[in-house]
N, CA, C and O atoms as a printed pandas DataFrame, in Angstrom:
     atom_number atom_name residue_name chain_id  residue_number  x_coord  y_coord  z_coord
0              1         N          UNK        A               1   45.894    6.213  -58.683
1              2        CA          UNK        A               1   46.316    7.010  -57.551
2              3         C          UNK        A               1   45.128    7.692  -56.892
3              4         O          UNK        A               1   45.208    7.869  -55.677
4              5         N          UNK        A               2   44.118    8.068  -57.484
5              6        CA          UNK        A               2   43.004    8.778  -57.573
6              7         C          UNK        A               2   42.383    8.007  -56.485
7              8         O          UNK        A               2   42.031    8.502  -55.415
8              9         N          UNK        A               3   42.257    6.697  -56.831
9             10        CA          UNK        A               3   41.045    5.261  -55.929
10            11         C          UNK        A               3   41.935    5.451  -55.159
11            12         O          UNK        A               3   41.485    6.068  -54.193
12            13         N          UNK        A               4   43.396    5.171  -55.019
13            14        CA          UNK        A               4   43.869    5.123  -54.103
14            15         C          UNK        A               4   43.704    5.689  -52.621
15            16         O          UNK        A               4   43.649    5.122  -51.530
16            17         N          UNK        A               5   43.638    7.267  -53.073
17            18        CA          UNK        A               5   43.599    8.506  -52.218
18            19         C          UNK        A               5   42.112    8.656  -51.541
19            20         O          UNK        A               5   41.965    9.054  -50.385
20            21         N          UNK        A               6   40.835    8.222  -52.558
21            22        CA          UNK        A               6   39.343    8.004  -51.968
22            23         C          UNK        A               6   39.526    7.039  -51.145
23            24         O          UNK        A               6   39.228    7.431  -50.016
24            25         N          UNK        A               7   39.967    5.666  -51.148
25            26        CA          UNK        A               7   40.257    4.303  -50.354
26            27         C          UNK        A               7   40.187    5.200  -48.896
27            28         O          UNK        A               7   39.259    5.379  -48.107
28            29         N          UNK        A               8   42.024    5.821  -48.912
29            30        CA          UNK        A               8   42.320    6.286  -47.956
30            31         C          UNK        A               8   41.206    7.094  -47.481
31            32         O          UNK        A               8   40.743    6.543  -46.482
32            33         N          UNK        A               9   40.450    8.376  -47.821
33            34        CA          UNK        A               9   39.841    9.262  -47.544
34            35         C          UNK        A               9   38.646    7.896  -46.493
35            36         O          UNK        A               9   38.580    7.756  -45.271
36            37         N          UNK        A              10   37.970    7.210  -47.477
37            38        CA          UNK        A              10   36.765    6.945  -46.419
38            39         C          UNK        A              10   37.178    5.900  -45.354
39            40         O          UNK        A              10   36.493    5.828  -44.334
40            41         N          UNK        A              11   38.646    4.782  -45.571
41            42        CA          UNK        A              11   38.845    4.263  -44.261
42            43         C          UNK        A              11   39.091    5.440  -43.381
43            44         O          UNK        A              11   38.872    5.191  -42.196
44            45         N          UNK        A              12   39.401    6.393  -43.582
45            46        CA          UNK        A              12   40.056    7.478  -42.120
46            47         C          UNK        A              12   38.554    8.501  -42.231
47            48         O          UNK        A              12   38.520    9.641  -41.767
48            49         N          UNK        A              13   37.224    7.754  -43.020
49            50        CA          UNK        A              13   36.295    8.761  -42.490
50            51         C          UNK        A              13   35.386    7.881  -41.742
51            52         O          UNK        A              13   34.436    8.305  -41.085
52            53         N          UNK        A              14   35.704    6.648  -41.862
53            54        CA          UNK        A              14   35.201    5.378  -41.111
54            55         C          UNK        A              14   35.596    5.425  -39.544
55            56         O          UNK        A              14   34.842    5.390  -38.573
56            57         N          UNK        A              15   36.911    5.510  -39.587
57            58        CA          UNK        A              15   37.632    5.748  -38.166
58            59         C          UNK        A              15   37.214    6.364  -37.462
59            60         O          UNK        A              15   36.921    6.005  -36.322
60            61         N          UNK        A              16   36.988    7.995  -38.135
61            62        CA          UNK        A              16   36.631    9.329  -37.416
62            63         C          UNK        A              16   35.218    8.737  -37.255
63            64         O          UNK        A              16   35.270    8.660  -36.028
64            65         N          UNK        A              17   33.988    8.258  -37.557
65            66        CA          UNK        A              17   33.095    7.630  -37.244
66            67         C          UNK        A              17   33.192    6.911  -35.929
67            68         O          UNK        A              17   32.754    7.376  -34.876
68            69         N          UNK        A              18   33.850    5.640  -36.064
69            70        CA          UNK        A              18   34.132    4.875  -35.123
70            71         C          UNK        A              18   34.462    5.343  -33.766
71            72         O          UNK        A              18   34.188    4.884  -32.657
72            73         N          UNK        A              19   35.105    6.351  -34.139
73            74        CA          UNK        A              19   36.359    7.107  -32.424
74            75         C          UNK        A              19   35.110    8.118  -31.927
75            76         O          UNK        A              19   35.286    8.875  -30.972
76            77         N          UNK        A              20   33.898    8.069  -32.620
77            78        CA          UNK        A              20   32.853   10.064  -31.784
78            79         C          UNK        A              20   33.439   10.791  -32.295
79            80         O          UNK        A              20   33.767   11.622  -31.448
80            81         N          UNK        A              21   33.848   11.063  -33.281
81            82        CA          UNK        A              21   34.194   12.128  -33.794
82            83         C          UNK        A              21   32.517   12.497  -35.013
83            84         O          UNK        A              21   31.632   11.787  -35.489
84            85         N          UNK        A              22   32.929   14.289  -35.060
85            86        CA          UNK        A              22   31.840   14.517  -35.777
86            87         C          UNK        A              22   31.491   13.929  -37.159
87            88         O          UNK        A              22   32.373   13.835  -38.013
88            89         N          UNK        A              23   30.021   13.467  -37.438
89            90        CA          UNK        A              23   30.004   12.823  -38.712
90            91         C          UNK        A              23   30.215   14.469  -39.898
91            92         O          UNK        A              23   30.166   15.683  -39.699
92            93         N          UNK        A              24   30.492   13.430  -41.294
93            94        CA          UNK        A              24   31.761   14.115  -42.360
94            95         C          UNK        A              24   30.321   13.575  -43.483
95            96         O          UNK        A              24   29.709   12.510  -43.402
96            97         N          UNK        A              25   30.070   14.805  -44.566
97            98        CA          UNK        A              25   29.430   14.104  -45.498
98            99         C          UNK        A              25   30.284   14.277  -46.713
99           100         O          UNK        A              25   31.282   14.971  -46.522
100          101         N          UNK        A              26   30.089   13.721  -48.127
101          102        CA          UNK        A              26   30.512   13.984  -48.939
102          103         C          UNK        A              26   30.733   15.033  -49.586
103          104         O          UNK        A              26   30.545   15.850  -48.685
104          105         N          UNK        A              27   31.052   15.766  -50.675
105          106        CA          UNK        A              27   31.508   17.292  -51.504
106          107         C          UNK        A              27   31.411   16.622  -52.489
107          108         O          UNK        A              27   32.335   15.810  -52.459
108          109         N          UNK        A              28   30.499   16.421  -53.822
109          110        CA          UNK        A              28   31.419   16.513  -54.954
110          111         C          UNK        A              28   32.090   15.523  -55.341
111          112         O          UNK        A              28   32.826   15.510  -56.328
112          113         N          UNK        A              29   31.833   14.412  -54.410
113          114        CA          UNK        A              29   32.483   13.165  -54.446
114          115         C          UNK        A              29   34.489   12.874  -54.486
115          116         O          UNK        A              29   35.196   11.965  -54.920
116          117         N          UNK        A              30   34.809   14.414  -53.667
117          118        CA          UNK        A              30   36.300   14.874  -53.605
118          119         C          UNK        A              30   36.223   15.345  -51.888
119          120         O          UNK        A              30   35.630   16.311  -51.407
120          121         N          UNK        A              31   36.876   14.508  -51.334
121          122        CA          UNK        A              31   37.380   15.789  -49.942
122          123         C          UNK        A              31   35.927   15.415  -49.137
123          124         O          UNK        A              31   34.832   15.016  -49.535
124          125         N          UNK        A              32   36.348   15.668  -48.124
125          126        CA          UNK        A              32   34.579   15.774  -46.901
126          127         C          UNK        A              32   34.469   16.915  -46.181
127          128         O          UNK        A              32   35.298   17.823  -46.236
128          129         N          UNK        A              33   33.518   16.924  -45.523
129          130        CA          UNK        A              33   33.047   18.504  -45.288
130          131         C          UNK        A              33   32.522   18.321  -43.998
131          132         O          UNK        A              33   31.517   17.609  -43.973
132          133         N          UNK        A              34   33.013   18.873  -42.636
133          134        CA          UNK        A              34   32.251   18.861  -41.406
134          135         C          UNK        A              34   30.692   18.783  -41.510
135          136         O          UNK        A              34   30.174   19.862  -41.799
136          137         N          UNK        A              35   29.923   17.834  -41.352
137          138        CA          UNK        A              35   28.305   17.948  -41.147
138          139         C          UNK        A              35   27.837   19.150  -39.870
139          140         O          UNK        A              35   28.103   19.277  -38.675
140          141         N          UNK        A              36   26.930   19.978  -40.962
141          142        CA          UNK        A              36   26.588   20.852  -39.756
142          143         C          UNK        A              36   26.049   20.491  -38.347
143          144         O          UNK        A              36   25.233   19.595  -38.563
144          145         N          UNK        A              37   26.091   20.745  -36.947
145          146        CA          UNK        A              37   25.692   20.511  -36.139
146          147         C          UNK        A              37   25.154   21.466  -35.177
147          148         O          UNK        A              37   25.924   22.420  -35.069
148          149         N          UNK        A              38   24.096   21.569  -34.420
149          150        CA          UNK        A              38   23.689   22.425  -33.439
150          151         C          UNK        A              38   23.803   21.668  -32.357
151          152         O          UNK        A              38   23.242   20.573  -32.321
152          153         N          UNK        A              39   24.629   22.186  -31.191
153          154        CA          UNK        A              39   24.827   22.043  -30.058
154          155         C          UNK        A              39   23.961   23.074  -29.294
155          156         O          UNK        A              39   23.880   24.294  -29.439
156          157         N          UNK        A              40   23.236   22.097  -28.303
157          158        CA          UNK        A              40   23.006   23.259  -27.046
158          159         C          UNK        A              40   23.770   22.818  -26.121
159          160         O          UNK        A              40   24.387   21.764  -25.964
160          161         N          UNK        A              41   23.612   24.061  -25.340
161          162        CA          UNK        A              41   24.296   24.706  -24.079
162          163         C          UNK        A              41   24.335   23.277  -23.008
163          164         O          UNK        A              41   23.242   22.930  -22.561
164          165         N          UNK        A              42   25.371   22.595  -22.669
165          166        CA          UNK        A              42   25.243   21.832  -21.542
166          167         C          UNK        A              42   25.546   20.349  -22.238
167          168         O          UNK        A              42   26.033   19.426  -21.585
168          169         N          UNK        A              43   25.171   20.232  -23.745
169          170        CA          UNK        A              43   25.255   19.230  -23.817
170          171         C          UNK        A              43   26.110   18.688  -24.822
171          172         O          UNK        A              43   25.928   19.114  -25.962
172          173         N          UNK        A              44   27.214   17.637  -24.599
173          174        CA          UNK        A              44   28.175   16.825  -25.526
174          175         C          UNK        A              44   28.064   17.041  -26.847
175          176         O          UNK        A              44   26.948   16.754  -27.280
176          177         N          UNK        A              45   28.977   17.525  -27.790
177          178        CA          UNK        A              45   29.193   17.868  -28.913
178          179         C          UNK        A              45   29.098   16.567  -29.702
179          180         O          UNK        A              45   28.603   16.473  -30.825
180          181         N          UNK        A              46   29.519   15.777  -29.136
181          182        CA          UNK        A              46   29.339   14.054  -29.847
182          183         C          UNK        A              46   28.354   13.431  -29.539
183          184         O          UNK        A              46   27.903   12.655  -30.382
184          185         N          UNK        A              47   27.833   13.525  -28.528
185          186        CA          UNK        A              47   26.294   12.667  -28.560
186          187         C          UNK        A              47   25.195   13.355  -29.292
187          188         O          UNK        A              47   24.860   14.498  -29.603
188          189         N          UNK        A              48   24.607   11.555  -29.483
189          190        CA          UNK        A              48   23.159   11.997  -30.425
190          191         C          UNK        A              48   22.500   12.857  -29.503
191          192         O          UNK        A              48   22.782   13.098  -28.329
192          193         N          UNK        A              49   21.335   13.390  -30.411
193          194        CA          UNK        A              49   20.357   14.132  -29.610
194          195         C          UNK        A              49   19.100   13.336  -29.076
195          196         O          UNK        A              49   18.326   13.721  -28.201
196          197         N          UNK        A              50   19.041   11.785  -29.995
197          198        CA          UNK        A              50   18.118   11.341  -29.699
198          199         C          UNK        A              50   18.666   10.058  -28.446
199          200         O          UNK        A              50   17.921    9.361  -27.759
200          201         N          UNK        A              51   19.885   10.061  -28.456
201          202        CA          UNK        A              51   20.400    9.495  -27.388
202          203         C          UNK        A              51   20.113    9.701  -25.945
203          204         O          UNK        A              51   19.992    8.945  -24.980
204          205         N          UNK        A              52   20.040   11.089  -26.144
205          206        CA          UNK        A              52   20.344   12.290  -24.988
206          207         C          UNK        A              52   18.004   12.371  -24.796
207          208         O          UNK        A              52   17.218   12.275  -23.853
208          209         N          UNK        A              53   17.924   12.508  -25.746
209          210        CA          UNK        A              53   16.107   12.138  -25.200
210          211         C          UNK        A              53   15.797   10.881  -24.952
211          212         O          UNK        A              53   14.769   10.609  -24.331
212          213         N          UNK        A              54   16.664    9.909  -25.413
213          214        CA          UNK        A              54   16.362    8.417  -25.107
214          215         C          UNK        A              54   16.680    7.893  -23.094
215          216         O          UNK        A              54   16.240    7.123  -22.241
216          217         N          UNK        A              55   17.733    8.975  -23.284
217          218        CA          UNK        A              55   18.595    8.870  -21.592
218          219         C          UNK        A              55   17.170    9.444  -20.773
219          220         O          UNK        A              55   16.548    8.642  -20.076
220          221         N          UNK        A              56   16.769   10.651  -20.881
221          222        CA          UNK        A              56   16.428   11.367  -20.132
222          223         C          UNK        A              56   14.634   11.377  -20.054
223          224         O          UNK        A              56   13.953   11.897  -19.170
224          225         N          UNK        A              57   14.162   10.647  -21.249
225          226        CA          UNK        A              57   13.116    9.916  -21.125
226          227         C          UNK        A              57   13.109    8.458  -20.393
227          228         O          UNK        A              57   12.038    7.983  -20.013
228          229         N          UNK        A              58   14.349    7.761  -20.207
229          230        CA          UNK        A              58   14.390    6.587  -19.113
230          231         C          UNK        A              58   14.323    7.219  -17.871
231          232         O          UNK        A              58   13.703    6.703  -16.941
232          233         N          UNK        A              59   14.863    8.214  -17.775
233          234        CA          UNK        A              59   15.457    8.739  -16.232
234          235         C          UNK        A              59   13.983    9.360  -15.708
235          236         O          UNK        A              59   13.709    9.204  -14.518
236          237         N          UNK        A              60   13.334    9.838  -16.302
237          238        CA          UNK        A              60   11.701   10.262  -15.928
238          239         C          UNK        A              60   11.103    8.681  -16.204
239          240         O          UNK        A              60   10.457    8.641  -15.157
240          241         N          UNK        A              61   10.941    7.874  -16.585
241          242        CA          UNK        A              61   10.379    6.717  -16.784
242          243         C          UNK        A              61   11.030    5.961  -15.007
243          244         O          UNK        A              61   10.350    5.445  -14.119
244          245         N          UNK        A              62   11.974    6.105  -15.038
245          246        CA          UNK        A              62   12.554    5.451  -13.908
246          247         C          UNK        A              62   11.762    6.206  -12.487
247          248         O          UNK        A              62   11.054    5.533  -11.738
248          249         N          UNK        A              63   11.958    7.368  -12.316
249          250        CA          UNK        A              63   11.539    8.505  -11.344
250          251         C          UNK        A              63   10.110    8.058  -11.137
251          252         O          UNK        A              63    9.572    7.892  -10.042
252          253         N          UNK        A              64    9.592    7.893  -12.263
253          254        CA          UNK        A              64    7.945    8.073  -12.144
254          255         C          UNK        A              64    7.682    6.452  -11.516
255          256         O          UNK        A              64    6.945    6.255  -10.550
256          257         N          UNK        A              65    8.210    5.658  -12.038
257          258        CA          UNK        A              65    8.367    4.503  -11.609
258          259         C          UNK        A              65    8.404    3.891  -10.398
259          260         O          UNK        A              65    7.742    2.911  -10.059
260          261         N          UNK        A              66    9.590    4.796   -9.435
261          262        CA          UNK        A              66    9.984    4.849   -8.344
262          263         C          UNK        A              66    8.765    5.428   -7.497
263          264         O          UNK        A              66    8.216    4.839   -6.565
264          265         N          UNK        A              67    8.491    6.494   -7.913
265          266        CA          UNK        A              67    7.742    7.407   -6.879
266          267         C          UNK        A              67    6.266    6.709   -7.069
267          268         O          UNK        A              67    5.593    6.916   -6.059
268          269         N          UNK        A              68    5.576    5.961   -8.037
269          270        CA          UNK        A              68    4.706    5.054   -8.114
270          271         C          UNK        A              68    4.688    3.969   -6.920
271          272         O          UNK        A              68    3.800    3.716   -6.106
272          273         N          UNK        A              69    5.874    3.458   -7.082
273          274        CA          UNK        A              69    5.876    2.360   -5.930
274          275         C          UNK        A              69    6.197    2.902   -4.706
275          276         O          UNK        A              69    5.927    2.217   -3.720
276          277         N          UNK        A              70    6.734    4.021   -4.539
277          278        CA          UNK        A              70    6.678    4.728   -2.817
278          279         C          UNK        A              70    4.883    4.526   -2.623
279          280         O          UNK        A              70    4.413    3.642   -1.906
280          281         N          UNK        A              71    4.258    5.254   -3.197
281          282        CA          UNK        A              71    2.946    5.513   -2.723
282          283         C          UNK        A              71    2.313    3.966   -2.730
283          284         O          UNK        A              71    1.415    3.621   -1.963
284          285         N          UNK        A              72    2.884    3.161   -3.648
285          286        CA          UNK        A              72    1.908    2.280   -3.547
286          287         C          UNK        A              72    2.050    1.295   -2.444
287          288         O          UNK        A              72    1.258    0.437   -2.054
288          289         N          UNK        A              73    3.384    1.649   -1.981
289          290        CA          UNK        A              73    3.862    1.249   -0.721
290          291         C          UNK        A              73    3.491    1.594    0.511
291          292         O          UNK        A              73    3.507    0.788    1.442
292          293         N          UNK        A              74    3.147    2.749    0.621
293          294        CA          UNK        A              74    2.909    3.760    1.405
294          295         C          UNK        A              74    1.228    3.327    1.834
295          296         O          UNK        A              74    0.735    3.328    2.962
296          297         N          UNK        A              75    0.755    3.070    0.888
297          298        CA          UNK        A              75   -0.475    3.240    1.015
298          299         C          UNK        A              75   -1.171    1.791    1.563
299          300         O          UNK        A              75   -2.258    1.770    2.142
300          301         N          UNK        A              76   -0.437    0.703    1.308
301          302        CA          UNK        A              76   -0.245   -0.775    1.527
302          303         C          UNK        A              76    0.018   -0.706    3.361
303          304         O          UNK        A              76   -0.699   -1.338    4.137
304          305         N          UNK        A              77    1.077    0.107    3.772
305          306        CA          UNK        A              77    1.543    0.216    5.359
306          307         C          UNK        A              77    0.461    0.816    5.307
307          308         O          UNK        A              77   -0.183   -0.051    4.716
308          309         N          UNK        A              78   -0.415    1.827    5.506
309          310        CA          UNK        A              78   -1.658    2.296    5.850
310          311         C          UNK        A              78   -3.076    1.427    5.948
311          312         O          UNK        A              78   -3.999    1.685    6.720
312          313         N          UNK        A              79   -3.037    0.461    5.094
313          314        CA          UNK        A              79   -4.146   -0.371    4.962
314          315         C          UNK        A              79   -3.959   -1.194    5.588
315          316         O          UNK        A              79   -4.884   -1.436    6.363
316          317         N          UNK        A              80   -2.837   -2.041    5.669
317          318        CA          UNK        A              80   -2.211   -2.587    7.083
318          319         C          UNK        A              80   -2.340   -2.117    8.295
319          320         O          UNK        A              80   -3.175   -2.484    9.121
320          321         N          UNK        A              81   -1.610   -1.390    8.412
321          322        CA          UNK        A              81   -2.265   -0.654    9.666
322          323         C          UNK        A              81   -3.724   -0.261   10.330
323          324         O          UNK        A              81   -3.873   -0.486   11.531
324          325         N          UNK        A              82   -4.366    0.085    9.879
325          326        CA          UNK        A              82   -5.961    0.338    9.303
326          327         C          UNK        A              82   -6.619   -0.829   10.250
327          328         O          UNK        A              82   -7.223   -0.789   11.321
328          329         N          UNK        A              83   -6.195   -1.965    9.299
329          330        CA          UNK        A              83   -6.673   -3.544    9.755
330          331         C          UNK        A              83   -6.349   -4.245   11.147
331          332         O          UNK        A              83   -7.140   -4.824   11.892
332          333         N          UNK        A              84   -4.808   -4.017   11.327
333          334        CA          UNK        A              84   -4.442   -4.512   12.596
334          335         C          UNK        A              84   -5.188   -3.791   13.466
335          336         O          UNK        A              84   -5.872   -4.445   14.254
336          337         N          UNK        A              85   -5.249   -2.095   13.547
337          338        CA          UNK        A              85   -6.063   -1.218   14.539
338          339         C          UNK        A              85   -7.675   -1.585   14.753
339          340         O          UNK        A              85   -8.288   -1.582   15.821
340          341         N          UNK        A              86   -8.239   -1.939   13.271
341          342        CA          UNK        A              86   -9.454   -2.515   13.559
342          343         C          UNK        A              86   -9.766   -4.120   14.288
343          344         O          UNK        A              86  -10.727   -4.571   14.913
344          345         N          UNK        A              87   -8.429   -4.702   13.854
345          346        CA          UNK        A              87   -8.557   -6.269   14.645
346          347         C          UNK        A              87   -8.716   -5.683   16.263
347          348         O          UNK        A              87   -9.698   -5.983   16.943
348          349         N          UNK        A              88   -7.660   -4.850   16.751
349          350        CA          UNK        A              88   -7.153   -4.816   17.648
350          351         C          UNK        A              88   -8.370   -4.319   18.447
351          352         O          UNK        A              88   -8.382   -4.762   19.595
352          353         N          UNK        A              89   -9.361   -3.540   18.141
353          354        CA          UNK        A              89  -10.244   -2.860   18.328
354          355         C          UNK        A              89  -11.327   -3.781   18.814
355          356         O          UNK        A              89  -11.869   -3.555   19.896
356          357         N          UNK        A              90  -11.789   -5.165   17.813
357          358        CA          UNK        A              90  -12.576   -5.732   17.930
358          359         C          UNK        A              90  -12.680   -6.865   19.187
359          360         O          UNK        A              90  -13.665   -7.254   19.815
360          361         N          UNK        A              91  -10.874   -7.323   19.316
361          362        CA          UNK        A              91  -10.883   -8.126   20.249
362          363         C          UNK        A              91  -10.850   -7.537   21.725
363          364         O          UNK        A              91  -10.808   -8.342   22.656
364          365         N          UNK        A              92  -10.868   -6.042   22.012
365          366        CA          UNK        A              92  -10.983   -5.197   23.258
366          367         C          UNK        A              92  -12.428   -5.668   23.274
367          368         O          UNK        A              92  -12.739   -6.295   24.287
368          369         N          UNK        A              93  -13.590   -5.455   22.146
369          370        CA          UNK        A              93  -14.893   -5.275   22.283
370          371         C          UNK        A              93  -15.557   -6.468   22.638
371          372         O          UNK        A              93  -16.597   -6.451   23.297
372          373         N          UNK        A              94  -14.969   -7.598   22.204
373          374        CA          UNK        A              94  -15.512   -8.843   22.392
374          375         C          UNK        A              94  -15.371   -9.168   23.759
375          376         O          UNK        A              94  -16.360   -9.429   24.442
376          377         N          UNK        A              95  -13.863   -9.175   24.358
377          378        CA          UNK        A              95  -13.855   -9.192   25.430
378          379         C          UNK        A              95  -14.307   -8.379   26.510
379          380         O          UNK        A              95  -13.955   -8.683   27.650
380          381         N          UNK        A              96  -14.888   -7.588   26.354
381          382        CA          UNK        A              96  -15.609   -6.527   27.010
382          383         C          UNK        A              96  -17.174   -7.173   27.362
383          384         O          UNK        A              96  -17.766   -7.330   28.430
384          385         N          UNK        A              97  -17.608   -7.518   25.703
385          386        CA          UNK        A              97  -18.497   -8.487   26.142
386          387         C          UNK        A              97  -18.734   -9.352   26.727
387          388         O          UNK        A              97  -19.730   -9.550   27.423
388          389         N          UNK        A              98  -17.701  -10.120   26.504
389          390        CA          UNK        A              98  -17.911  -11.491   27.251
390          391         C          UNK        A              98  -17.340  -11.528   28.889
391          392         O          UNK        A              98  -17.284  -12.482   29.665
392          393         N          UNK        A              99  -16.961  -10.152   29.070
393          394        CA          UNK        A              99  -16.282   -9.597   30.599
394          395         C          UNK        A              99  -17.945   -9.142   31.296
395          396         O          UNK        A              99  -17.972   -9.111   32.527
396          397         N          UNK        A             100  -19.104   -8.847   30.652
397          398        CA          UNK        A             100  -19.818   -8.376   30.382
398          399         C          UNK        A             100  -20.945   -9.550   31.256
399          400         O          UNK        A             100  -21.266   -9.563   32.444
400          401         N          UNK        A             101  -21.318  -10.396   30.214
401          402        CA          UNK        A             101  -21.814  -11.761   29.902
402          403         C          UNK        A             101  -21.761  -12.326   31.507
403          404         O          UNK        A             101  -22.701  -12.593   32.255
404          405         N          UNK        A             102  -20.452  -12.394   31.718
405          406        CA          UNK        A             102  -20.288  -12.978   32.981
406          407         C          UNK        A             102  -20.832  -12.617   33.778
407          408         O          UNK        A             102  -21.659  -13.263   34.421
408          409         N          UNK        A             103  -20.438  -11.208   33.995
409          410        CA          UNK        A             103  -20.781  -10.518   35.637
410          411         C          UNK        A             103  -22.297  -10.778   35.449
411          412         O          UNK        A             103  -22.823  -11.548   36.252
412          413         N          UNK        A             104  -23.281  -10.056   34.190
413          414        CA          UNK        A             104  -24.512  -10.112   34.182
414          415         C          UNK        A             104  -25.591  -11.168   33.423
415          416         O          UNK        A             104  -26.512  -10.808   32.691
416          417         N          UNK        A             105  -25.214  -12.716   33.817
417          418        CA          UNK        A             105  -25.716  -13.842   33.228
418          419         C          UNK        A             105  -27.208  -13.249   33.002
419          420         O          UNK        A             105  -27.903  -12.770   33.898
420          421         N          UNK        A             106  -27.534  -13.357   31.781
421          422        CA          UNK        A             106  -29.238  -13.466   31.267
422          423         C          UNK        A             106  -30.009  -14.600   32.067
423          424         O          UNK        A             106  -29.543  -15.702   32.359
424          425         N          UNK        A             107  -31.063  -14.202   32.317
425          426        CA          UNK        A             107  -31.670  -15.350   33.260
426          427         C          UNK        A             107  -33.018  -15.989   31.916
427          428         O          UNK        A             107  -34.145  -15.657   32.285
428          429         N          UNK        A             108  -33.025  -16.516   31.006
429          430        CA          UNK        A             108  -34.154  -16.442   30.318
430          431         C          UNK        A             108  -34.989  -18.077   30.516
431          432         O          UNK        A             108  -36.074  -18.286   29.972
């Protein structure tokens, strides 16, 4: 009756496992005992803690990630830009020259 009643005890401490419920340690090898837990302020009584640093170390991994490729984006349209303004620049000058060239043929 004894095995019986342990049987029962750890399938229904298996369950309470399974469902998020708080983990249960042994006593004495009779009965289970709420595992102590510290909760802070804000955050789920059932989630891990290292869950909760695993989340929130992606979420800064992600951010930093993001805001990496803004600038590197950012900075790509600038160098672009940069280039076209200098193309654009060069072919005013050439033709200037060669607007140049004409009117005042070198006599050599």
């Amino acid at each position: 009756m004894e095995k019986a009643a342990r049987g029962t005890d750890q399938q229904s401490e298996q369950d309470a496992l399974q469902e998020g419920s708080h983990p249960t340690l042994p006593v004495s090898g009779r009965g289970t005992q709420a595992a102590p837990t510290t909760v802070m302020p804000g955050m789920n009584a059932g989630t891990s803690t290292k869950a909760a640093v695993g989340r929130s170390a992606r979420r800064r991994h992600i951010a930093a990630m993001v805001l990496f490729s803004a600038v590197l984006l950012s900075a790509l349209v600038l160098a672009c830009g940069a280039v076209i303004w200098m193309c654009q620049k060069y072919v005013v000058c050439k033709r200037e020259e060669r607007a140049a060239e004409q009117a005042h043929p070198d006599t050599n």
